[in-house]
N, C-alpha and C positions, 0 to 999 in steps of 0.2 A: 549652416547647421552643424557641420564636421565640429566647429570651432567651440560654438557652445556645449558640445557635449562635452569634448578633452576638457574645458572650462571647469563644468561640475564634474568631472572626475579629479581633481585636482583639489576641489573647495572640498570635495567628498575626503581626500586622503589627508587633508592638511586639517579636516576634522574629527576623522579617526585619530591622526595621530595627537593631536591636542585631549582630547578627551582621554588616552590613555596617558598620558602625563599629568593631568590633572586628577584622573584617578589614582594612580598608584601615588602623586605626593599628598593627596590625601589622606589615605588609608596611613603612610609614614608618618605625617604629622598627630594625624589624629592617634597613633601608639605614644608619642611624646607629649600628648595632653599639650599641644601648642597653643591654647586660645580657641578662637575661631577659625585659624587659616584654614586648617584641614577642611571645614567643613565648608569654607567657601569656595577651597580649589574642588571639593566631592561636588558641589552643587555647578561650578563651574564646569567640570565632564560631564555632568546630564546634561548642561546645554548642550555642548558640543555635540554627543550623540544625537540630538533633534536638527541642529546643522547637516549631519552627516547624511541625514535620511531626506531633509530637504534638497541638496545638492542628488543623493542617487535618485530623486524625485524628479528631475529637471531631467538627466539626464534617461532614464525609461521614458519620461514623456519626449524629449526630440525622435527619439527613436520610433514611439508609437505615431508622431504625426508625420514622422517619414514614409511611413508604411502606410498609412491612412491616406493620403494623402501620392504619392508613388512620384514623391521627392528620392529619387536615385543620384544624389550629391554625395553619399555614403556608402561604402561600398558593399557592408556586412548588408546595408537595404538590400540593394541592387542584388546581391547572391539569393535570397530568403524571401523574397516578394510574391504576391501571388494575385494572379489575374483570373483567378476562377469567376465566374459567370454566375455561380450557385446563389442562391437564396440569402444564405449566410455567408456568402463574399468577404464581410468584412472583419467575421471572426477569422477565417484564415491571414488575412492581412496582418491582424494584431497579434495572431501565435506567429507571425514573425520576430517578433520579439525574441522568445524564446527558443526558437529555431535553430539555430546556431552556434557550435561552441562559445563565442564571444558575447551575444549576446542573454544566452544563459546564464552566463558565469555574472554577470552585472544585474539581471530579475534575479538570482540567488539571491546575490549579496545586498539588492534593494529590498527584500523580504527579511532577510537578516536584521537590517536597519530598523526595518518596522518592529520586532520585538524587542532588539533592543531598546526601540524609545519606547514601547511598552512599559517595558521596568523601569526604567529612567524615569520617565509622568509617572509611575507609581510610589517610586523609593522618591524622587525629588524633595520632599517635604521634609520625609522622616530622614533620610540618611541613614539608611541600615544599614551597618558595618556589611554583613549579609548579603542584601541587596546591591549594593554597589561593589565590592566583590568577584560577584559573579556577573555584575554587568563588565567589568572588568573582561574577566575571559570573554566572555563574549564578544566584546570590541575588538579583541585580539586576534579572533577568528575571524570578525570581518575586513580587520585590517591586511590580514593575508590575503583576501580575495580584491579587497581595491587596489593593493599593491601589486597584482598580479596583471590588471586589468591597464593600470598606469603604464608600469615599466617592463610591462614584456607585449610587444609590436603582433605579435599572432593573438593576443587575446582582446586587443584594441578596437573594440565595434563602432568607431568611430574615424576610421582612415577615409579620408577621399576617396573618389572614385576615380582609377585613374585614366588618365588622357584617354589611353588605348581604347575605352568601351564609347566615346561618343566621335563622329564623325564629325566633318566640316561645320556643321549646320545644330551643333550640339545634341542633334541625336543621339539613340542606341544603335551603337552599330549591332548588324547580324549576329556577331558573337555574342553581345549583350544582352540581343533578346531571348536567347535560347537559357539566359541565368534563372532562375530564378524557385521558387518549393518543389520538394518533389512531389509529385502528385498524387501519392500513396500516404500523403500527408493530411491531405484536402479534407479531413473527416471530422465532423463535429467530437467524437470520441477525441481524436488526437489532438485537436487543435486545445482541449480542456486538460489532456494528460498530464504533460509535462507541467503547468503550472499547479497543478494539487502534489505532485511528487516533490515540486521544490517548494512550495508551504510548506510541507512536512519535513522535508528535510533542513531549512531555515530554520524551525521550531525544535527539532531533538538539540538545538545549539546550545537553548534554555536549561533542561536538564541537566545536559553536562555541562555548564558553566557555574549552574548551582551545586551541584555533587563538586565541582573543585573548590569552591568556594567555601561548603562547608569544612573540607580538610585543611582549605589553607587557616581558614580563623579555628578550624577545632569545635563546629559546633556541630555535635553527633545528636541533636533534637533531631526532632519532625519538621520543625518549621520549612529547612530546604527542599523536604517533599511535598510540604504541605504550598511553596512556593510554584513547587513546577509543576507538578499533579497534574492541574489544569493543561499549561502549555502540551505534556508529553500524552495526553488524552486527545488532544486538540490537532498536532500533529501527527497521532496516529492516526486517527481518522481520518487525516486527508492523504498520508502515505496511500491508505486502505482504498479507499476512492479513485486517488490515480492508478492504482495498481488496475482495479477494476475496469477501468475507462479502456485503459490497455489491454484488458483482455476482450472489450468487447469491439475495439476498434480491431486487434488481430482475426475474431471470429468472421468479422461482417467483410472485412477489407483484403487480408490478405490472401484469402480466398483456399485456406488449406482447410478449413473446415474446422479448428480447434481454437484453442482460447491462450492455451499455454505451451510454449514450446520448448523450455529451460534455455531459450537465447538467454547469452551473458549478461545485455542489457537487460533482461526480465529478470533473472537472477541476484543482479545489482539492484532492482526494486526491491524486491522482497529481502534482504539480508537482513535491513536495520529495522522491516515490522515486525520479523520474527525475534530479533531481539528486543525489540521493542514490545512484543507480550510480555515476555520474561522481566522488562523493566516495571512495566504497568504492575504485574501483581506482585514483583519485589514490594513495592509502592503499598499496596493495599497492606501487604504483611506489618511494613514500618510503622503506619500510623498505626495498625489493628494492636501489636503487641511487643513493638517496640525494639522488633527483631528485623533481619534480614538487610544490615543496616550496610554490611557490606557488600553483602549481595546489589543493594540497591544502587551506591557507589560505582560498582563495578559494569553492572547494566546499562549507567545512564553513561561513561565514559566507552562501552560498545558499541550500546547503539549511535553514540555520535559514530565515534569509531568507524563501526559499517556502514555510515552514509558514505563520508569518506574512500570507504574502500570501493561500494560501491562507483562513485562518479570515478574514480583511478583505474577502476574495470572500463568503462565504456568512454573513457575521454581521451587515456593513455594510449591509445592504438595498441595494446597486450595480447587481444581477443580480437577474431573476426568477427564483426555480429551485423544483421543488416539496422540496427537503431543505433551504431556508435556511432560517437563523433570522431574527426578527425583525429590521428593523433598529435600529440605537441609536447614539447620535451619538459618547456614551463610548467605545464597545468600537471605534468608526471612529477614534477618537483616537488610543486606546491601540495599537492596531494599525498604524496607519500609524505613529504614531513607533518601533516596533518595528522595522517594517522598515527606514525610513529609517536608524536608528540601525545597527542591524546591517549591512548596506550599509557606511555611511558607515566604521564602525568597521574593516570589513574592507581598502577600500580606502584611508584614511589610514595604516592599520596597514603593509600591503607597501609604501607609498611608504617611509614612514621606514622598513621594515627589508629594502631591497629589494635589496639587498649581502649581507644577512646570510641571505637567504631563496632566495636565485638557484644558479644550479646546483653541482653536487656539486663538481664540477673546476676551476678555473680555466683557459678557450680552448674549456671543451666546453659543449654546449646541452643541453636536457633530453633532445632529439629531433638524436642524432648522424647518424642513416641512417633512409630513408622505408622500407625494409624491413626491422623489426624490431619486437621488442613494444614498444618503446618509442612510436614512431610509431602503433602501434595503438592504445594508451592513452589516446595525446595526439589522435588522432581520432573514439574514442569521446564522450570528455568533450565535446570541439566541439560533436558530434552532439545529445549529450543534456542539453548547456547551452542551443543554442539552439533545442532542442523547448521545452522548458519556457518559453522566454520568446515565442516562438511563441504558446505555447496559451495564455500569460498575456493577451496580446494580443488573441487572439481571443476568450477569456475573457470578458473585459471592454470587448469593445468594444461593445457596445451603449448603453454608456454615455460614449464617446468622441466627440468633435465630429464632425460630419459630415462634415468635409472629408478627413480622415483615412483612408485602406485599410478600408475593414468598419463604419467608423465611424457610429454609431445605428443600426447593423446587430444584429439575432439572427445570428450564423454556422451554419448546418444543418449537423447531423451529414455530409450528404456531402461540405461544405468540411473540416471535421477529418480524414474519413477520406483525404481526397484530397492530403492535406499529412501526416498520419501514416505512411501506408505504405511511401509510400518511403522514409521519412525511416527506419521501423524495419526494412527491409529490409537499408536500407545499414550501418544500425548491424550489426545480426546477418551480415552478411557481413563484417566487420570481423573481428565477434567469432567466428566461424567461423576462418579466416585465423588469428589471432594465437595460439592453442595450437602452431601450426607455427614459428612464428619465434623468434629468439634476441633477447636483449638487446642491445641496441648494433648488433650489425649479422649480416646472416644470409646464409650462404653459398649459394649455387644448388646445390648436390649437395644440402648437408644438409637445405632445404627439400624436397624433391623426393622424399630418401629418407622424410622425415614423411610428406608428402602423400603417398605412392605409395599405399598400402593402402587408407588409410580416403577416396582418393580415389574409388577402384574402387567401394568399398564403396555411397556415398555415390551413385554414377551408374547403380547397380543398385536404391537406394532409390527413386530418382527418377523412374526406370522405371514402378516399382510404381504413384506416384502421379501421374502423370503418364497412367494407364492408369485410374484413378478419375478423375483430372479430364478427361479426354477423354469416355467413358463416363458420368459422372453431374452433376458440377457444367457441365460447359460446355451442356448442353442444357437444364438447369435455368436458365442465364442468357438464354438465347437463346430460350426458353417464354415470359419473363416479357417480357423484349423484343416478341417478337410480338405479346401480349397489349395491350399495351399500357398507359397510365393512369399514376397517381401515382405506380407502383412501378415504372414503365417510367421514368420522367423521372428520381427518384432514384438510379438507376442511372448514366443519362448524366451526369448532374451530377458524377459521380465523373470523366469522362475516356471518350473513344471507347473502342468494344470491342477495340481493339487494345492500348490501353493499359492498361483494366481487365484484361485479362486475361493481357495481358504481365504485370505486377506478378505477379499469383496465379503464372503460373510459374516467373518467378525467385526467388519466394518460400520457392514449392516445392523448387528448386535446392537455395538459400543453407539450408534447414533441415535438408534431406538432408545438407550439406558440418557444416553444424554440431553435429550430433547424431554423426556419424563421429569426424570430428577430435576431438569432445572424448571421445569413447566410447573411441579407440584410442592418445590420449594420455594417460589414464586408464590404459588397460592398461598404454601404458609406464612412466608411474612406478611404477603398484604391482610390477614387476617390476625395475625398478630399486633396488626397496624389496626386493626381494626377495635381488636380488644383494649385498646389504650387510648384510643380518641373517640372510639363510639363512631353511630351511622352503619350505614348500610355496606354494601362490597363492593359498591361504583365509589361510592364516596373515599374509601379504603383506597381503593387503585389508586386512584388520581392522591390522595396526600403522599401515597410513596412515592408514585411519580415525580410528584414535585418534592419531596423534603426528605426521599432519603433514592436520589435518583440516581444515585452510583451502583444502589444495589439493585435497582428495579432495570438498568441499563444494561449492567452485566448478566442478567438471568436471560435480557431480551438477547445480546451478544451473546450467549451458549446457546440459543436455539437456534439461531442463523447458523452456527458452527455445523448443530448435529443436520440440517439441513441441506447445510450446505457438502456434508460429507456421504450424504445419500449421493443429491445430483453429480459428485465428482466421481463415486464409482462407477454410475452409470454413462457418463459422458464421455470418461478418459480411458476404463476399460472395454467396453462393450461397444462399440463404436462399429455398423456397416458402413463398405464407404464402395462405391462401384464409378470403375471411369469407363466411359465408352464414345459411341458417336452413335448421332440421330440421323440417319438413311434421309437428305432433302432433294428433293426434287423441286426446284427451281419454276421449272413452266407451270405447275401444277398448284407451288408453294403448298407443297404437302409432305410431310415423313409417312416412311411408308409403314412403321412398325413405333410403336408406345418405347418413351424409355421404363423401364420395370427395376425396384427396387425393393425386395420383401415384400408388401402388401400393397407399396404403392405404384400406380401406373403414371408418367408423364406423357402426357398428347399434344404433341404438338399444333399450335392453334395461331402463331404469326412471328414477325420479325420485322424490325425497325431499326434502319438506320436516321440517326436526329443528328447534322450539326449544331457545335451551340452556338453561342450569340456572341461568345469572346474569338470567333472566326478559326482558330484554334482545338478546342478538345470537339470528336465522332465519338457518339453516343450510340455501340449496337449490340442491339435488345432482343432475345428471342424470349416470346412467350406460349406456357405451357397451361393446362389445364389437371389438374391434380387429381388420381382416383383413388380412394385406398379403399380395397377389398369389393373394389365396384363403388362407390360412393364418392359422389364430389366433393370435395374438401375445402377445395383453396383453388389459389392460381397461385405462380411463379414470374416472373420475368428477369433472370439472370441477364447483366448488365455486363461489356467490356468498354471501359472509357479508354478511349487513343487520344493523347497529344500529337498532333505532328512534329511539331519543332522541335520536341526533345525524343520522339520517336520511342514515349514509356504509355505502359497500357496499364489499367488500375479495373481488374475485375471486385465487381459488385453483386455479393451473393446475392439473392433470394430468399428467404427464409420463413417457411411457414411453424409456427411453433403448436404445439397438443400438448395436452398435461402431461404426460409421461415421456414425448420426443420431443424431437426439431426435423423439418426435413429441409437440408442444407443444399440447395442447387447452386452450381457455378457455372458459369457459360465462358469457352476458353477460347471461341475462335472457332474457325473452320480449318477444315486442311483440303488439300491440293482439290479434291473428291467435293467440295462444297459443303459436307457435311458439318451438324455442329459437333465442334467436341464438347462432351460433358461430364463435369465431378459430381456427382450428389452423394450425399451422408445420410443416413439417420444416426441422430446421436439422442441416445435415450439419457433422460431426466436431466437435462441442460436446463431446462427451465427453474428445476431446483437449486441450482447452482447460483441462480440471477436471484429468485426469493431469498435463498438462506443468506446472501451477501448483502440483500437489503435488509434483512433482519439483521446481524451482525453490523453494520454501519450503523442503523436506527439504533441500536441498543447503548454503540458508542459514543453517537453523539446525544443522548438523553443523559450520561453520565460524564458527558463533557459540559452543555449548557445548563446541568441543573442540580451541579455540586453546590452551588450558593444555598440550599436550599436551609431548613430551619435546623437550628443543632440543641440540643440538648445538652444542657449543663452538666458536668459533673460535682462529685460532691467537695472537690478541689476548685471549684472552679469556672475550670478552663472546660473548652468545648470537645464533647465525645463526638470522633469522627462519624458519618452517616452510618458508614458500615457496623460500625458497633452496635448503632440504635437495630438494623436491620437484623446484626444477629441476634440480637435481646429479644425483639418481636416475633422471631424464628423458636424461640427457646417459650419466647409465650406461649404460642400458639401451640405447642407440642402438650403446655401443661393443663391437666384436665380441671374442666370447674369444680370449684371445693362444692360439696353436698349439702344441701339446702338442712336442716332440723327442722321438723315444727315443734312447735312451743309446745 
């Protein structure tokens, strides 16, 4: 098996590299007006590229039947295997794959391939100058990662397994068996992670291969947005998802109680979606009015960019984090010249085509008036360019001279939280705001008539929450305060109470304004939609849905947001958390006293030790009976899973969820005394956190699968993008029916 994988990595790079020589002398020929050649050697590299992806095909597949299968003839299997006994045994087997630095770095660049020959089978026909282009760079990029995987020996997921790990008898010796996933792995969340993170990140390749592509041939159209729109929709969405997975396998798994912890690795997730906002509505602005063109340019070569930086944070060994990979001096290589390149590519590129890339008009700016969407756009992006190099910063500065801001400094989560929150406050008050304004420039009646309703709306929402946070969070902050100790000082760390708690309520404000406005801007297009095709308001919905689903996508996405920004005050701020131990008496099997946590009582009611069936991992389980305010609730059963062999324990929270909390139990073991130790949390509006992110995802992908939808002609023409017809149906709907005469 060793043999045939090096095989197709080899067929793999001697098809990348053919396909870039065939590319690039075609694009040459084809300037010399040569005949046909050009166009046979361009059509001859889109074979090549479907070669290359058949070859990285063969090679993910030895590997997934190695794993399937617990063929340990390879040694990258043998390290990353997993014997779990679970239900879904065989999903962990197959996130073998991706497991490991080596074997990531090859599902990267196998996904890579797949879009590549996406555009390939699409341009193959026509042979867009365009098109092939920027399949161009993009071969180039994945021709870094074959080459890496080829001729550098630590990134080779296909070395033998050597002597040492089998005995006489070809067995695993002792050593061998103790190799194999860590156990804190074993989780349907994580075993899904990593492959939606590297979709995503295989997909922002698209963008930036089109954004070089149009500077190299000089063509400052829409068509290259209009090209990768889709792709960079498509991969944010799944950036968004793995990101999620992640937070919800750290909540359930690693048993601290939270979702987000600003680890490196988590940090390196998030880099390139946050630029990757900024790219998306670059995008919208482009096709909308023909502006933002460098802006857009510059986004799609970031956000590659901080993927990049990204994988260079958690691959490089720079940062301690417990999700990095090992570090390798190759993969620091290859990575940094990546980004340099891409960088370097993006900015020599707008210099020389900086005429050709600059605004729509001649006399006019991208940003004609500070009160309009256009201004909103162009401040969002600000916002969320320089978060990202922010957290890059902070990211990495542990590793930065001393003399520098933070510099051979770890940054504590309450520095990130105390530079994030406003910073996304202000962003979401932005984006609150900008469903209300006009392009180019916005008149004070017309605003005012937008805002009127879903203003109303929005200050009676506020009300609502503002009467929760009075009542329940603010005396949860002010408990822990009094208390005192480590969680009292991480608090302050954030900012005096005036200003911790200032934030939470303009927070609360800015979500309430933003969930309105785009709730009743919503209603106005689809009624706008409605005034131009006829039918009813169901009928209405569903044709924006379907034919102008970018806009109906994005209103869904802003309410996920303002949702989602409720449950993160409430969950990341106001957080109880109590550790203690349950009093057990053994002969009796009884606690002699309830665990008590604000309203809630735990009662102890049994304990279970279960070997499992892989003879290997002890399953023990104590279970409680739940009371809040005297009232049965729930049950609990906090969970600690022990391996023997590798002597690692993977506690498994409990968690019962209410519409307004979560009650977060951990079970940690006993000490000397018998007793059980125990973490429990409430963490209020966590639930909203999970809602608003499924709204936010849903929103995303309705404007990722349902951009095909119907276009309207212009009078030139060519096709007005969705969003145009959306805002025309928005400008409908504001205008009043003309007045009947009678005769």
């Amino acid at each position: 098996m060793p043999t045939i994988g090096l095989i197709g990595v080899l067929v793999a790079f001697a098809g990348v590299a053919v396909s870039i020589v065939c590319l690039v002398a075609g694009a040459l020929l084809s300037r010399k007006k040569s005949g046909g050649a050009g166009e046979t050697l361009t059509w001859g590299g889109h074979v090549a590229v479907l070669v290359t992806l058949a070859a990285l095909t063969v090679c993910c597949g030895v590997l997934v039947y190695c794993f399937m299968t617990g063929d340990t003839s390879i040694e990258y299997v043998l390290r990353y295997r997993s014997d779990s006994s679970s239900d879904i045994a065989w999903l962990y087997k197959l996130s073998g794959l991706w497991a490991g630095r080596e074997g990531s770095l090859l599902f990267w660049g196998w996904l890579i391939a797949i879009f590549n020959s996406v555009v390939a089978v699409r341009n193959m026909r026509q042979g867009r100058k365009l098109d092939s282009m920027a399949l161009l760079v993009s071969q180039l990029v994945l021709a870094a990662f074959v080459g890496v995987i080829l001729f550098s020996e630590s990134n080779m997921p296909f070395a033998a397994t050597p002597a040492k790990y089998f005995d006489g008898s070809g067995n695993l010796t002792a050593a061998a068996s103790v190799l194999g996933m860590n156990t804190l792995l074993e989780h349907w969340a994580m075993a899904i992670h990593p492959p939606t993170l590297f979709v995503g990140y295989a997909g922002l390749t698209i963008p930036f291969a089109y954004a070089i592509a149009a500077i190299t041939v000089n063509d400052s159209s829409k068509e290259w947005v209009v090209r990768s729109q889709r792709y960079t929709l498509f991969s944010w969405f799944f950036l968004g998802v793995g990101i999620g997975l992640g937070a919800i396998w750290a909540y359930v798994v690693l048993g601290w109680g939270g979702y987000w912890g600003w680890d490196p690795v988590e940090n390196a997730s998030l880099l390139s979606w946050i630029v990757g906002v900024a790219l998306i509505h670059s995008f919208t602005v482009y096709r909308q009015r023909g502006a933002f063109k460098r802006w857009s340019v510059m986004c799609a070569c970031l956000t590659f960019a901080f993927v990049i930086v990204g994988t260079f944070i958690s691959r490089s060994g720079l940062v301690q984090s417990v999700h990095a990979f090992e570090g390798d001096p190759v993969s620091l290589a290859l990575f940094g010249a990546l980004i340099g390149a891409s960088i370097l590519a993006g900015i020599v590129g707008l210099i020389v085509r900086w005429k050709s890339f600059g605004p729509a008009s001649s006399g006019a700016d991208d940003v004609e008036n500070m009160l309009s969407k256009d201004a909103a756009y162009y401040f969002n992006n600000v916002i969320m360019v320089v978060f990202a190099v922010l957290l890059t910063y902070l990211t990495v500065s542990s590793a930065l001279p001393a003399f520098l801001p933070f510099g051979g400094q770890t940054v504590s989560a309450g520095t990130y939280n105390a530079i994030a929150r406003p910073l996304g406050v202000i962003y979401l008050a932005i984006l609150a705001v900008c469903p209300l304004l006009s392009w180019g420039r916005t008149e004070g009646k017309q605003f005012w008539k937008r805002a009127r309703i879903p203003g109303i709306c929005a200050v009676v929402l506020f009300a609502v929450l503002m009467f929760y946070f009075v009542t329940y969070l603010l005396p949860s902050y002010d408990a822990i305060l009094a208390a005192g100790g480590t969680e009292a000082d991480g608090l302050l760390e954030q900012g005096p109470s005036w200003y911790y708690n200032g934030v939470a309520v303009v927070g609360l404000l800015v979500a309430s304004l933003l969930f309105f406005n785009s709730l009743f801007m919503l209603g106005r297009a689809i009624r706008g939609y409605q005034k131009g095709h006829q039918g009813n308001v169901l009928a209405s919905a569903w044709g924006m849905l379907v034919n102008r689903a970018s806009t109906f996508g994005g209103f869904v996405a802003h309410l996920g947001m303002a949702v989602i920004l409720v449950g993160l005050i409430g969950s990341s701020m106001y957080v109880t958390e109590k550790t203690g131990y349950v009093k057990y008496d053994e002969e009796t099997d009884s606690a002699s006293e309830p665990f008590v946590i604000q309203d809630f009582e735990l009662r102890y009611t049994g304990n279970n030790i279960a070997p499992q069936p892989n003879d290997d991992d002890i399953l023990y389980t104590v279970y409680f009976d739940v009371y809040k305010n005297g009232e049965f609730v729930g049950a609990v059963d906090p969970t600690v899973q022990f391996v023997q062999s590798t002597q690692q324990q993977k506690l498994v929270a409990s968690v019962i969820t209410f519409p307004t909390e979560d009650l977060f139990v951990v079970y940690r073991g006993v000490n000397s005394d018998g007793d059980f130790s125990m973490d429990v949390r409430v963490n209020p509006l966590i639930l909203e956190v999970w809602i608003g992110f499924g709204l936010l995802m849903a929103g995303v992908l309705i404007a990722t699968v349902g951009r095909r939808g119907a276009k309207r002609k212009l009078a030139d023409g060519t096709a007005a993008p969705a969003d145009a017809d959306a805002e025309a149906e928005v400008e409908t709907a504001e205008k009043p029916e003309p007045e009947k005469v009678e005769a």
